[in-house]
Biotite code that builds the C-alpha atoms (Angstrom):
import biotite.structure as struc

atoms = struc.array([
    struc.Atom([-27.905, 24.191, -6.255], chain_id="A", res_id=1, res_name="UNK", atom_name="CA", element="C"),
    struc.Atom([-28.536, 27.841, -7.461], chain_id="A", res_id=2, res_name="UNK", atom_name="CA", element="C"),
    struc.Atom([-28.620, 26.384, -11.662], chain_id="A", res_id=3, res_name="UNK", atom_name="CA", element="C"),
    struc.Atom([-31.743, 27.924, -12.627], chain_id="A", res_id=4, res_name="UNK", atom_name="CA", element="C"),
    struc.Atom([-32.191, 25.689, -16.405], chain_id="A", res_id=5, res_name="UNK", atom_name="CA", element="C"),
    struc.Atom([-31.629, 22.477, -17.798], chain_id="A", res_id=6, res_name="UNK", atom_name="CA", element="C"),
    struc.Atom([-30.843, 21.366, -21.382], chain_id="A", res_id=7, res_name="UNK", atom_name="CA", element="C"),
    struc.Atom([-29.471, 23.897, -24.021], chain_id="A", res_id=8, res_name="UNK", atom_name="CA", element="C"),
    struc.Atom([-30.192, 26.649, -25.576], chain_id="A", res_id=9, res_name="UNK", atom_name="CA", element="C"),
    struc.Atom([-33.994, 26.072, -27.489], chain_id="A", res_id=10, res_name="UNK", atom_name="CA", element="C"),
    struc.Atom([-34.300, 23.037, -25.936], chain_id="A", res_id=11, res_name="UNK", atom_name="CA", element="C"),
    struc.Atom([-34.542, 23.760, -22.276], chain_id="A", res_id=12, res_name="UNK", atom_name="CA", element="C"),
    struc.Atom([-36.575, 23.987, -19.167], chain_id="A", res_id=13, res_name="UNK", atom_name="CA", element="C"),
    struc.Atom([-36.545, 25.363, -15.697], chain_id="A", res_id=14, res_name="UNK", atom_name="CA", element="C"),
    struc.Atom([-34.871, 23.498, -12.686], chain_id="A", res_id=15, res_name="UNK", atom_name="CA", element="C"),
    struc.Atom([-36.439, 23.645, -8.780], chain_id="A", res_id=16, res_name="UNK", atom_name="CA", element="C"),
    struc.Atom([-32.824, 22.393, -7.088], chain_id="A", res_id=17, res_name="UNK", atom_name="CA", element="C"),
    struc.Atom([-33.790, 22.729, -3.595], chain_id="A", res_id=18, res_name="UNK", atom_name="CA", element="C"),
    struc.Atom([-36.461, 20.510, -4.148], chain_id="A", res_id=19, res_name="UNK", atom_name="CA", element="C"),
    struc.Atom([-34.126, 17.865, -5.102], chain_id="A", res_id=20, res_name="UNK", atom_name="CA", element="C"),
    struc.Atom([-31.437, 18.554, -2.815], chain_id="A", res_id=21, res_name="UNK", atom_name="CA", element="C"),
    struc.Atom([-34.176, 18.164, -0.067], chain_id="A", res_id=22, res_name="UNK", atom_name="CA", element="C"),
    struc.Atom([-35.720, 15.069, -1.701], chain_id="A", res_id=23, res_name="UNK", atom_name="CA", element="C"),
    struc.Atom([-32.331, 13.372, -2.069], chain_id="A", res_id=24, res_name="UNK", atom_name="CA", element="C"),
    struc.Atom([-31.993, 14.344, 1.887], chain_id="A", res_id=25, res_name="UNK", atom_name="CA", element="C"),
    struc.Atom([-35.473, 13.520, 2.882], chain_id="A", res_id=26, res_name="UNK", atom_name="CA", element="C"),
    struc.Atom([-34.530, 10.011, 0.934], chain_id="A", res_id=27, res_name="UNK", atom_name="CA", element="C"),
    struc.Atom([-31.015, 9.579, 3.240], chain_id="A", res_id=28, res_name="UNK", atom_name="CA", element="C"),
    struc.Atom([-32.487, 9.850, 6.673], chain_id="A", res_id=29, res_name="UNK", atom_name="CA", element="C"),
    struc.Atom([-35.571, 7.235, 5.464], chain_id="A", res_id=30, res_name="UNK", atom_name="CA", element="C"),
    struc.Atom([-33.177, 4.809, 4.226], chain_id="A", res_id=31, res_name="UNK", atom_name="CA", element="C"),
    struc.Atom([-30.743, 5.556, 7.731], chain_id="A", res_id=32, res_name="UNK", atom_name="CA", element="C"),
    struc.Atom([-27.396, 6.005, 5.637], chain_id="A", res_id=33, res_name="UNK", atom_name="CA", element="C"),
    struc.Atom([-24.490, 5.858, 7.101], chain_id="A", res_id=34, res_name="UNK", atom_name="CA", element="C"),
    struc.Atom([-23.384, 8.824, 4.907], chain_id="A", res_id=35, res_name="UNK", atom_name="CA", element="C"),
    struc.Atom([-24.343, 11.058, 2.160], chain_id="A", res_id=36, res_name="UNK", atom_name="CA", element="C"),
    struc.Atom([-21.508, 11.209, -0.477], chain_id="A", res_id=37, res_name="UNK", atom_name="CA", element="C"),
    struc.Atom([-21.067, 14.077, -3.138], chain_id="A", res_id=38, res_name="UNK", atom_name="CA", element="C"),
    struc.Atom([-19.299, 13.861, -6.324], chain_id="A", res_id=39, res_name="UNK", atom_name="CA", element="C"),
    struc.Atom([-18.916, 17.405, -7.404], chain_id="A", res_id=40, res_name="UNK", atom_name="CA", element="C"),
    struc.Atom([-20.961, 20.179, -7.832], chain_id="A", res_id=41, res_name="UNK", atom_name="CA", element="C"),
    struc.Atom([-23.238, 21.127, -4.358], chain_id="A", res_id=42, res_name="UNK", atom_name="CA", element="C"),
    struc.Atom([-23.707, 24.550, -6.007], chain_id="A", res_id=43, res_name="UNK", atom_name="CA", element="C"),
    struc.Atom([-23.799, 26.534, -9.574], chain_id="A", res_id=44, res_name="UNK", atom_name="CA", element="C"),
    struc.Atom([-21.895, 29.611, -9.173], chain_id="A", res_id=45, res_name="UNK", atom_name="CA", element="C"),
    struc.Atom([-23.488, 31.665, -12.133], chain_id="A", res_id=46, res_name="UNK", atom_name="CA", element="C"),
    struc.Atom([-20.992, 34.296, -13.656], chain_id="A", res_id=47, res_name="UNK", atom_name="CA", element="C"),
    struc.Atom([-23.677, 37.047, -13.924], chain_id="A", res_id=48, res_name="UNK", atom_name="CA", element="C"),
    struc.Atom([-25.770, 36.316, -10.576], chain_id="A", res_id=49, res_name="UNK", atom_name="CA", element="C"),
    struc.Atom([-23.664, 34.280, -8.541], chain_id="A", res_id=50, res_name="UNK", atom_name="CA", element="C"),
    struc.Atom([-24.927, 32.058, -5.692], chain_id="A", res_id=51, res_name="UNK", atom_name="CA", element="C"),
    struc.Atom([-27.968, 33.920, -3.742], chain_id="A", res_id=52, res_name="UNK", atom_name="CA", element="C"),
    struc.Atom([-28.154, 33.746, -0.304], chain_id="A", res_id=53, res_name="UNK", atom_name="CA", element="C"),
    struc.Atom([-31.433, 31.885, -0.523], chain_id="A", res_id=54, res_name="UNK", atom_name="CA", element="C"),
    struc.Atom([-29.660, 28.743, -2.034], chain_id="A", res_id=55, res_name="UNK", atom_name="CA", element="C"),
    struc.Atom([-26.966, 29.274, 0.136], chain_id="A", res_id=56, res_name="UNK", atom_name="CA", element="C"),
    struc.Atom([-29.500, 29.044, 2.776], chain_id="A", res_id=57, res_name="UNK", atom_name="CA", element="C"),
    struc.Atom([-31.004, 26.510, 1.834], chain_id="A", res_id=58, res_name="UNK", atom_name="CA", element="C"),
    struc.Atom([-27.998, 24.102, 1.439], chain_id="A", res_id=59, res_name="UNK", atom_name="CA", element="C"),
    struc.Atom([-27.276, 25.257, 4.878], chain_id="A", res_id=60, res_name="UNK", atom_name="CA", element="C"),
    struc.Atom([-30.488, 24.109, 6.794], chain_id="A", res_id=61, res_name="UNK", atom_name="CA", element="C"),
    struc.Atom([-30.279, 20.481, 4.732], chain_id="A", res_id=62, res_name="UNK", atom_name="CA", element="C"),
    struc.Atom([-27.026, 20.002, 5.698], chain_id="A", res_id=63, res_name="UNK", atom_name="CA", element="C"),
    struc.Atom([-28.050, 20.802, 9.168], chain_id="A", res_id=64, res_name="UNK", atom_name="CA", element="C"),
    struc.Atom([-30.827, 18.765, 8.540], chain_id="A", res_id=65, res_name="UNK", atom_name="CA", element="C"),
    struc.Atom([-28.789, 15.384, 7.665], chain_id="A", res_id=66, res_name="UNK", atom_name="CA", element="C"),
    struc.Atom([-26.491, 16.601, 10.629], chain_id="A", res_id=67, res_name="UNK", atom_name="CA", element="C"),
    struc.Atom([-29.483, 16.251, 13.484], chain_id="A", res_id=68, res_name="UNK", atom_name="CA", element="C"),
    struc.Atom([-29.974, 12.833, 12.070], chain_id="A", res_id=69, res_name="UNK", atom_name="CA", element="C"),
    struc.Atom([-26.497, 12.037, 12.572], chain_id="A", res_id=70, res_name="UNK", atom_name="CA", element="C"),
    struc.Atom([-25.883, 11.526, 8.589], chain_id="A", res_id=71, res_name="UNK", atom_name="CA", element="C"),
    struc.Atom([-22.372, 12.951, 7.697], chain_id="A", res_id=72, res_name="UNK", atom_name="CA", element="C"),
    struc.Atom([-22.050, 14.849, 4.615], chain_id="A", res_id=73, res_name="UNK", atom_name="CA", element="C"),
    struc.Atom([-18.953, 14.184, 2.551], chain_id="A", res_id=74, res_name="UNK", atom_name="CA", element="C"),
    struc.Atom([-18.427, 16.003, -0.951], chain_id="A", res_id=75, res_name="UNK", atom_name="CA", element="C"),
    struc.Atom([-15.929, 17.321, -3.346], chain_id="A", res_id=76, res_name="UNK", atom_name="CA", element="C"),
    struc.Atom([-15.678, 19.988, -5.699], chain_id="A", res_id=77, res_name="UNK", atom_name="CA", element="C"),
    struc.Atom([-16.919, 20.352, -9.191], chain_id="A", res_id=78, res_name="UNK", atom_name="CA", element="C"),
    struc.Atom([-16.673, 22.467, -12.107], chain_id="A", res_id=79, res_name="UNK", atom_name="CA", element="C"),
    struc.Atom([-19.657, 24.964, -11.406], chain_id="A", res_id=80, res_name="UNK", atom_name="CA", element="C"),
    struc.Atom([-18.621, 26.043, -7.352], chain_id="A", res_id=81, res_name="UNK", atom_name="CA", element="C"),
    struc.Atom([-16.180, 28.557, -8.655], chain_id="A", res_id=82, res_name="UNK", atom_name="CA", element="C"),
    struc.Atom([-14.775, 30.846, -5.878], chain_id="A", res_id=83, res_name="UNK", atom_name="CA", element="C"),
    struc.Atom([-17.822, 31.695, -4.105], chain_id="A", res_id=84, res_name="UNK", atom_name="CA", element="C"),
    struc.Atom([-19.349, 28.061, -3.918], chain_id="A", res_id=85, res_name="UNK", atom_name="CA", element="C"),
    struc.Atom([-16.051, 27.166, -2.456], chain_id="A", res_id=86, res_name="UNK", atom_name="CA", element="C"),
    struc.Atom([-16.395, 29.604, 0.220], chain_id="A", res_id=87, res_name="UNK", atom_name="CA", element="C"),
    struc.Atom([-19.646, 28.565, 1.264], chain_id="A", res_id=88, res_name="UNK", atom_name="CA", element="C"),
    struc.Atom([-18.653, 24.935, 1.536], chain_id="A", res_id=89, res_name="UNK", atom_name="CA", element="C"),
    struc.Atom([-15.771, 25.558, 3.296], chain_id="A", res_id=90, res_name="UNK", atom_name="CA", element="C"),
    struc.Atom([-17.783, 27.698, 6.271], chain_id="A", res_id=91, res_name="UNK", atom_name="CA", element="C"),
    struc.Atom([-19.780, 24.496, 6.397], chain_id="A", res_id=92, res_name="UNK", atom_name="CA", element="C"),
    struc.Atom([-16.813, 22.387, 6.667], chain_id="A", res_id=93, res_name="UNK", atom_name="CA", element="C"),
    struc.Atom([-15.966, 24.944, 9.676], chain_id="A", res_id=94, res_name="UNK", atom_name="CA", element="C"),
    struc.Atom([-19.573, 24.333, 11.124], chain_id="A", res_id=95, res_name="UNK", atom_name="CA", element="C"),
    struc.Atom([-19.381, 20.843, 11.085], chain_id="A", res_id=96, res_name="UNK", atom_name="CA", element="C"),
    struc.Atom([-21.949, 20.314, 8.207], chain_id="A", res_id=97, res_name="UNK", atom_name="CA", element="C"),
    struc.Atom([-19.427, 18.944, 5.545], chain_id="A", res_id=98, res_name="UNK", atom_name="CA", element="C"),
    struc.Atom([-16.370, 17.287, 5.350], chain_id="A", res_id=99, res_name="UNK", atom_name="CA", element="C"),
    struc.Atom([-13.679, 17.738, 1.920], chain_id="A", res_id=100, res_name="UNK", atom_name="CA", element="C"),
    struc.Atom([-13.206, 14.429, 0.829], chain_id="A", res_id=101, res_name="UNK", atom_name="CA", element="C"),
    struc.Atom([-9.244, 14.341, -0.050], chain_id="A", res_id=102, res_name="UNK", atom_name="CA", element="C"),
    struc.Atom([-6.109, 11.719, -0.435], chain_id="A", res_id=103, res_name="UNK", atom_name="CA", element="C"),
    struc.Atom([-6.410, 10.736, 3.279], chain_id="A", res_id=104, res_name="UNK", atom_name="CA", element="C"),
    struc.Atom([-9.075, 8.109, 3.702], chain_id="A", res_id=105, res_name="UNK", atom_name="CA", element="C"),
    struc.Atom([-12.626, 8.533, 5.576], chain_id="A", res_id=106, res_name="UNK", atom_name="CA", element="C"),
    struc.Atom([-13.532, 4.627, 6.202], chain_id="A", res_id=107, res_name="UNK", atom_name="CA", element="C"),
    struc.Atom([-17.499, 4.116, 6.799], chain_id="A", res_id=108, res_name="UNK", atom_name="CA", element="C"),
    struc.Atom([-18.879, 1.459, 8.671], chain_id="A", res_id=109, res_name="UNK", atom_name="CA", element="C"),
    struc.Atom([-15.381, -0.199, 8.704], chain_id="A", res_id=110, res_name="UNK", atom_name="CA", element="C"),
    struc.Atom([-16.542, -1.328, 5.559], chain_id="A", res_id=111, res_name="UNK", atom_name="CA", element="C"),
    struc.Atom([-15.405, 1.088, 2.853], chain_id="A", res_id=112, res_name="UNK", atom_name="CA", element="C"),
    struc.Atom([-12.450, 3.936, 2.697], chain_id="A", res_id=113, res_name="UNK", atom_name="CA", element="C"),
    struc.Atom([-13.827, 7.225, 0.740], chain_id="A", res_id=114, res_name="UNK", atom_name="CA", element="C"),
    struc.Atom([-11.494, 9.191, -1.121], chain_id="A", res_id=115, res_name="UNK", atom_name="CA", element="C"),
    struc.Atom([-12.082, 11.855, -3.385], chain_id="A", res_id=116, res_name="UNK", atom_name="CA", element="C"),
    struc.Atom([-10.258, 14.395, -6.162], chain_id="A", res_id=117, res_name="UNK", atom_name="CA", element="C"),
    struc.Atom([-11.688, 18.070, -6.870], chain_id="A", res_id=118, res_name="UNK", atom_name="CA", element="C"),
    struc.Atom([-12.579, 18.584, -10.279], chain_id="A", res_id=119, res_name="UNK", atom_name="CA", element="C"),
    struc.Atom([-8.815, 19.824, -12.305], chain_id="A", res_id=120, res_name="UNK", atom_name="CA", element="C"),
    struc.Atom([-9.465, 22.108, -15.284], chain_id="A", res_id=121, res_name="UNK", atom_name="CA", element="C"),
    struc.Atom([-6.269, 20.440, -16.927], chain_id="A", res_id=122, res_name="UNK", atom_name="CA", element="C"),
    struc.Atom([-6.019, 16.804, -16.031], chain_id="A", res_id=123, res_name="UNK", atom_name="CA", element="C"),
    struc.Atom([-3.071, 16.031, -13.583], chain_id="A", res_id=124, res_name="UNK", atom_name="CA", element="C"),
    struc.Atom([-2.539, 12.322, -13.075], chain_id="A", res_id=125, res_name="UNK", atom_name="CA", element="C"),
    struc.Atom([-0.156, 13.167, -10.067], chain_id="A", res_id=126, res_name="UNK", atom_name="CA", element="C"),
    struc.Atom([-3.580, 13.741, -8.308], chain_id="A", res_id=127, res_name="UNK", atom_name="CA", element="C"),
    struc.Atom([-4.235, 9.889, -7.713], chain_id="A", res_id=128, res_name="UNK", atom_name="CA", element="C"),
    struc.Atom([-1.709, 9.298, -4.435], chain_id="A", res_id=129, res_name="UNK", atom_name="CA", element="C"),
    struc.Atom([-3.543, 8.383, -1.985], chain_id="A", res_id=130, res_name="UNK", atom_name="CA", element="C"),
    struc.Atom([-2.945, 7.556, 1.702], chain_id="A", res_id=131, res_name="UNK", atom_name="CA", element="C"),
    struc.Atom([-3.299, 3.340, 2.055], chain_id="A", res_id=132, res_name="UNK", atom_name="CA", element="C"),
    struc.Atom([-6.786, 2.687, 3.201], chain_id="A", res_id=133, res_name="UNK", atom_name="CA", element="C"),
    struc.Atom([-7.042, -0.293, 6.787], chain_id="A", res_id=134, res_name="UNK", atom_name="CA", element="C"),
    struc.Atom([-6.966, -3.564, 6.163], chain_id="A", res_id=135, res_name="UNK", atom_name="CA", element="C"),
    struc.Atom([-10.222, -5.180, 4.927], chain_id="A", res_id=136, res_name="UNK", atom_name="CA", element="C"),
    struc.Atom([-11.860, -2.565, 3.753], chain_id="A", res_id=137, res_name="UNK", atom_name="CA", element="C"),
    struc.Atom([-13.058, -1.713, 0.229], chain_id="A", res_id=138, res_name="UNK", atom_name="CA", element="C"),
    struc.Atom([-11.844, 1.503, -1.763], chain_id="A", res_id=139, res_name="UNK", atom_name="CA", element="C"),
    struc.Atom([-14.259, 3.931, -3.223], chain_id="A", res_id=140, res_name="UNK", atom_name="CA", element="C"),
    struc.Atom([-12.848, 7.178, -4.572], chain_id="A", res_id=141, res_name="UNK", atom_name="CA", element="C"),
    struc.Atom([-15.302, 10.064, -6.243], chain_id="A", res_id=142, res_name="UNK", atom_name="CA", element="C"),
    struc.Atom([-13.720, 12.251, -9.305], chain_id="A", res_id=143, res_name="UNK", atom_name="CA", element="C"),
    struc.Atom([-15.499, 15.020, -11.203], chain_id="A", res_id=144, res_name="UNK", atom_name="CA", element="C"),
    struc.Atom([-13.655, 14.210, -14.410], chain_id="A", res_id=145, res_name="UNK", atom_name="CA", element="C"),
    struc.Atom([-14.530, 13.587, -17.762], chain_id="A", res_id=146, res_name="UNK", atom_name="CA", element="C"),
    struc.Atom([-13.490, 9.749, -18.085], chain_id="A", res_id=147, res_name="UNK", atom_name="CA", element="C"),
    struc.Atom([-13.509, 7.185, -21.107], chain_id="A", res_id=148, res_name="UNK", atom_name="CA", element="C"),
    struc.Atom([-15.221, 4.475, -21.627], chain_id="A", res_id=149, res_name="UNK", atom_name="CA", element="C"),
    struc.Atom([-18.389, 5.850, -19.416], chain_id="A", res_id=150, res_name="UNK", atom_name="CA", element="C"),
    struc.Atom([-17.996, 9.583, -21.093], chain_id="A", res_id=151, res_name="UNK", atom_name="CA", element="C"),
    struc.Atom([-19.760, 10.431, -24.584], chain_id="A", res_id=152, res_name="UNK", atom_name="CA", element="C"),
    struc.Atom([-17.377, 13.223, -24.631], chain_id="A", res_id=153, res_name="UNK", atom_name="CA", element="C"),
    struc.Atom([-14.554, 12.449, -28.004], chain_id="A", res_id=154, res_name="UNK", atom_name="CA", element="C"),
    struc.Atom([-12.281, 14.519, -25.599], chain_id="A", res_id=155, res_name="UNK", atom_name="CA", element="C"),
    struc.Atom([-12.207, 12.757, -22.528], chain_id="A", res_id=156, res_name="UNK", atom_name="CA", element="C"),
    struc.Atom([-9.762, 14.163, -19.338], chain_id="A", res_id=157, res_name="UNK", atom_name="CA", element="C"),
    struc.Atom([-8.462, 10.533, -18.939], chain_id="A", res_id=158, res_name="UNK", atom_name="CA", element="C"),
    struc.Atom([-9.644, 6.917, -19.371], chain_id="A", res_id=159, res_name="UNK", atom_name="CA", element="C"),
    struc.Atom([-10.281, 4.239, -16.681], chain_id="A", res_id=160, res_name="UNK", atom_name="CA", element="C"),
    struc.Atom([-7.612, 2.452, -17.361], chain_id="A", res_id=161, res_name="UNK", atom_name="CA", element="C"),
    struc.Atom([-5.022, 5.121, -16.621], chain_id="A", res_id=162, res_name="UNK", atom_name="CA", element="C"),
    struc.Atom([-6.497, 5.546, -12.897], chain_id="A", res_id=163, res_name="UNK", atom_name="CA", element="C"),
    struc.Atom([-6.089, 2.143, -12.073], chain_id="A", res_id=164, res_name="UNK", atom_name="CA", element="C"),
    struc.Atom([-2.756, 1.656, -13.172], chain_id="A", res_id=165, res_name="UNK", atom_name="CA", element="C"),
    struc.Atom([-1.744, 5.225, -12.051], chain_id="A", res_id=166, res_name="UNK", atom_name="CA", element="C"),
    struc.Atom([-3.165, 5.559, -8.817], chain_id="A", res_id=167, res_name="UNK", atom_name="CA", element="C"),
    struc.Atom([-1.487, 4.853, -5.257], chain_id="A", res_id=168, res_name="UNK", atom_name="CA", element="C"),
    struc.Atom([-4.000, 2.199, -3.997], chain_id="A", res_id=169, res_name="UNK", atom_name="CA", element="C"),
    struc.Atom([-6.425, -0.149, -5.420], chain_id="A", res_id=170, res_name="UNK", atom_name="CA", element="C"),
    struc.Atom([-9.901, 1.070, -6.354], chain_id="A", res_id=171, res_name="UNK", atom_name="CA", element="C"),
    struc.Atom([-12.541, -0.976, -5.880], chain_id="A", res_id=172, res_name="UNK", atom_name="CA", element="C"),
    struc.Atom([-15.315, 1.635, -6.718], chain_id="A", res_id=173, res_name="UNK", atom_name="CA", element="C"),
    struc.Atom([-15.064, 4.858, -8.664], chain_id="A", res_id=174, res_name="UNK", atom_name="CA", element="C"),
    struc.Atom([-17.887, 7.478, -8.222], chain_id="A", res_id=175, res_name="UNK", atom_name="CA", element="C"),
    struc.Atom([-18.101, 10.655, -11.027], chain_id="A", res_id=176, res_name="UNK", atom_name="CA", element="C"),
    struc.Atom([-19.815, 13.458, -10.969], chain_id="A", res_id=177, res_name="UNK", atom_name="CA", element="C"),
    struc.Atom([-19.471, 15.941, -14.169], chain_id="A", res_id=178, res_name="UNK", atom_name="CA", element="C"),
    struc.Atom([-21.444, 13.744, -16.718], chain_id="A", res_id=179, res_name="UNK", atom_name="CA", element="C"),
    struc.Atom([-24.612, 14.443, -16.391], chain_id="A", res_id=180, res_name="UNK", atom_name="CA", element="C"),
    struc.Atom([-25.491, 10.630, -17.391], chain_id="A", res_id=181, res_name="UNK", atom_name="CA", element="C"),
    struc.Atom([-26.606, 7.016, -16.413], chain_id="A", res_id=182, res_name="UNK", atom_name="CA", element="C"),
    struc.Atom([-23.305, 5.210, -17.055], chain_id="A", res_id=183, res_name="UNK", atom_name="CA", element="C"),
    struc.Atom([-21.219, 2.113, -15.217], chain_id="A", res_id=184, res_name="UNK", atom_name="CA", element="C"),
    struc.Atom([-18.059, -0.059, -16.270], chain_id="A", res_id=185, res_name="UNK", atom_name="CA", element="C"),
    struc.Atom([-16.455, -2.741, -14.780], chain_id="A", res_id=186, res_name="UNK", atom_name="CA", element="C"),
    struc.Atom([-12.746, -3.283, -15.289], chain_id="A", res_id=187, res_name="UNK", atom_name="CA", element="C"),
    struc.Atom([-10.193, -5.335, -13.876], chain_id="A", res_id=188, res_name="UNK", atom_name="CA", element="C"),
    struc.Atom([-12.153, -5.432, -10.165], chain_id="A", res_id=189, res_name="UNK", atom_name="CA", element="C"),
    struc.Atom([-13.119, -1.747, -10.288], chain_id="A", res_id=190, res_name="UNK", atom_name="CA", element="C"),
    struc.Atom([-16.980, -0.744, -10.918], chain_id="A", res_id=191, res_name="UNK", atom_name="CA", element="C"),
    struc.Atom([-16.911, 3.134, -12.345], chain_id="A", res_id=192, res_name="UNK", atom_name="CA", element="C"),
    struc.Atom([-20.661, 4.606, -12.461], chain_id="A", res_id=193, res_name="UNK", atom_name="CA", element="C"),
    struc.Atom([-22.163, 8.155, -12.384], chain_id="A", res_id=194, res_name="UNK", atom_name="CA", element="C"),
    struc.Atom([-24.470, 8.418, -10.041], chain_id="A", res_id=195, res_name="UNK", atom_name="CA", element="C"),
    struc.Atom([-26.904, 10.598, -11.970], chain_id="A", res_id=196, res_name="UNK", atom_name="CA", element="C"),
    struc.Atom([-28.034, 14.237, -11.010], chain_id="A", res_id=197, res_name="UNK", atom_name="CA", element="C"),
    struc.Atom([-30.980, 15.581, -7.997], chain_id="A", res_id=198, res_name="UNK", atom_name="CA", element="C"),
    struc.Atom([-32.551, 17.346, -11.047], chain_id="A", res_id=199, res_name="UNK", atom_name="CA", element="C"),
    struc.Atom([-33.381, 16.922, -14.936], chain_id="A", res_id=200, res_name="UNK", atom_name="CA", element="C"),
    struc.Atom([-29.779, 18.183, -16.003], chain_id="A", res_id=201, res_name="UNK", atom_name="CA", element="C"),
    struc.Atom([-30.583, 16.476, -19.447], chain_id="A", res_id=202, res_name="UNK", atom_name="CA", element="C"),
    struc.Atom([-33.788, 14.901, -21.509], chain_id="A", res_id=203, res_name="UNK", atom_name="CA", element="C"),
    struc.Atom([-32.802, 11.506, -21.044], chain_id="A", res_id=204, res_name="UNK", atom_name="CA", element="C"),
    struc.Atom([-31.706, 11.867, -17.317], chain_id="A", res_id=205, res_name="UNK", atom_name="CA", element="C"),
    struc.Atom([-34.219, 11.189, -14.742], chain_id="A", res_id=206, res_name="UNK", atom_name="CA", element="C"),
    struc.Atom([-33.505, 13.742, -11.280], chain_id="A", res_id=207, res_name="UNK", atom_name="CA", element="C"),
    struc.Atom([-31.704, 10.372, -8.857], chain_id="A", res_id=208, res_name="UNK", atom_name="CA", element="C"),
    struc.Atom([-29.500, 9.372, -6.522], chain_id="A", res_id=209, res_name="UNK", atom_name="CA", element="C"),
    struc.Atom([-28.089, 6.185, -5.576], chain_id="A", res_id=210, res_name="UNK", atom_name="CA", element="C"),
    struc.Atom([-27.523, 4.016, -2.170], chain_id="A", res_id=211, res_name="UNK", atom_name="CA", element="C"),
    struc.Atom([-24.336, 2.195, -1.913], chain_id="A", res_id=212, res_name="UNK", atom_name="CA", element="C"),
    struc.Atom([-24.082, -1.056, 0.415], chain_id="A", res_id=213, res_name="UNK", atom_name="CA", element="C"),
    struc.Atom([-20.797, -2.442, 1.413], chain_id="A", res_id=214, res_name="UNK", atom_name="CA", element="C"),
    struc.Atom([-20.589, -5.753, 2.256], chain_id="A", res_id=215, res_name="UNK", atom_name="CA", element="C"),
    struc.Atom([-17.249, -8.189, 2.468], chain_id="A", res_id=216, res_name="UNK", atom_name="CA", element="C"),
    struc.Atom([-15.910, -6.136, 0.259], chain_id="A", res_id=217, res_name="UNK", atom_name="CA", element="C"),
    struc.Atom([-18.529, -6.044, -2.750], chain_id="A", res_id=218, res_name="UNK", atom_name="CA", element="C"),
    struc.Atom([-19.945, -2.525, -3.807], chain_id="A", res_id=219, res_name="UNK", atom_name="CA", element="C"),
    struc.Atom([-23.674, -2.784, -4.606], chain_id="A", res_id=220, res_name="UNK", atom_name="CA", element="C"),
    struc.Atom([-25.868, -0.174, -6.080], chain_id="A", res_id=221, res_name="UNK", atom_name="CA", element="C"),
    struc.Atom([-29.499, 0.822, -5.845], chain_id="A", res_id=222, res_name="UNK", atom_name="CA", element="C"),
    struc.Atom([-30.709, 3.754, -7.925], chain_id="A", res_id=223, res_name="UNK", atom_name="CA", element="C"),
    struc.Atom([-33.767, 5.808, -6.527], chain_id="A", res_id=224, res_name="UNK", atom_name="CA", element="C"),
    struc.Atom([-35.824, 8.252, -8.838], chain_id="A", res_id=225, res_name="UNK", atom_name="CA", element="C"),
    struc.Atom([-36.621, 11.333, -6.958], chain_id="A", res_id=226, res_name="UNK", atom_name="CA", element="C"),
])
């Protein structure tokens, strides 16, 4: 919230993100989540205008909004919060209105453990210890990385493979924000997707989101065009 363009440069257009922050909350209280889930990125802390109190506002009464309908709001950070984004999303964490998804697992439905790792400007793979999750549940941790196969980036900050064998725990799901793409893998159990963007971030990227059932274990996905 608060990115005022999409695209680059010549080839851009202007973005409406409280529209599809409210859209992709308007869609979670229809479908009666048990959660709303955030991989990185809730606000764009722009280095010349920073965050103005009408997005901050505006984040503010949807959060409240999923709140009243009894529809937690998990998230980590991203890239774009910077210092002031941070700030606002921890005074919402002190409200009540958001919870920092960390190494110590949330479990949902007593059907899947959440876990999550803030964005790292310098890739540290001592960030995947994790907590053990309860018995019988199934593992879904969200990253805002830049990770191989699913990136198009030649530079990724780590590949798939690595966080599986590296991490604590086993991973049945892995969530990504950062990539600003429609993207999935399977490997070795694990199904890594990006769960797309509330607005046109790029040409070929339709503004989404995606519902996530959990059932005996298996992680199915259903994306919904806002």
């Amino acid at each position: 919230m608060g990115k005022q363009t999409g695209g680059h440069k010549n080839n851009s257009w202007k973005l409406d993100t409280v529209a599809g922050f409210n859209a992709a909350i308007d869609l979670a209280i229809e479908h009666r989540v048990d959660a709303v889930v955030h991989t990185g990125d809730v606000f764009h802390n722009d280095t010349t205008n920073g965050i103005p109190d009408s997005i901050e506002e505006a984040c503010h009464d949807g959060l409240t909004e999923l709140a009243n309908a009894e529809v937690p709001f998990y998230f980590i950070y991203g890239n774009h919060a910077r210092k002031k984004g941070k700030v606002c999303l921890e005074q919402f964490c002190d409200a009540g209105l958001a919870t920092h998804l960390r190494s110590r697992p949330i479990v949902i439905g007593d059907a899947v453990a959440l876990y999550g790792v803030d964005y790292q400007k310098s890739w540290d793979h001592g960030q995947l210890g994790f907590e053990r999750p309860p018995s019988g549940v199934a593992t879904l941790l969200c990253m805002h990385q830049s990770v191989a196969p699913l990136t198009r980036s030649p530079n990724p900050d780590c590949h798939l493979q690595e966080i599986l064998e590296e991490s604590t725990i086993s991973i049945d799901g892995l969530a990504l924000g950062h990539l600003h793409t429609n993207a999935e893998k399977t490997l070795n159990g694990c199904s890594a997707f990006c769960g797309g963007a509330t607005e046109r971030m790029t040409s070929d990227l339709e503004p989404s989101v995606e519902t996530i059932t959990v059932e005996q274990g298996e992680i199915r996905r259903q994306r919904h065009v806002l």
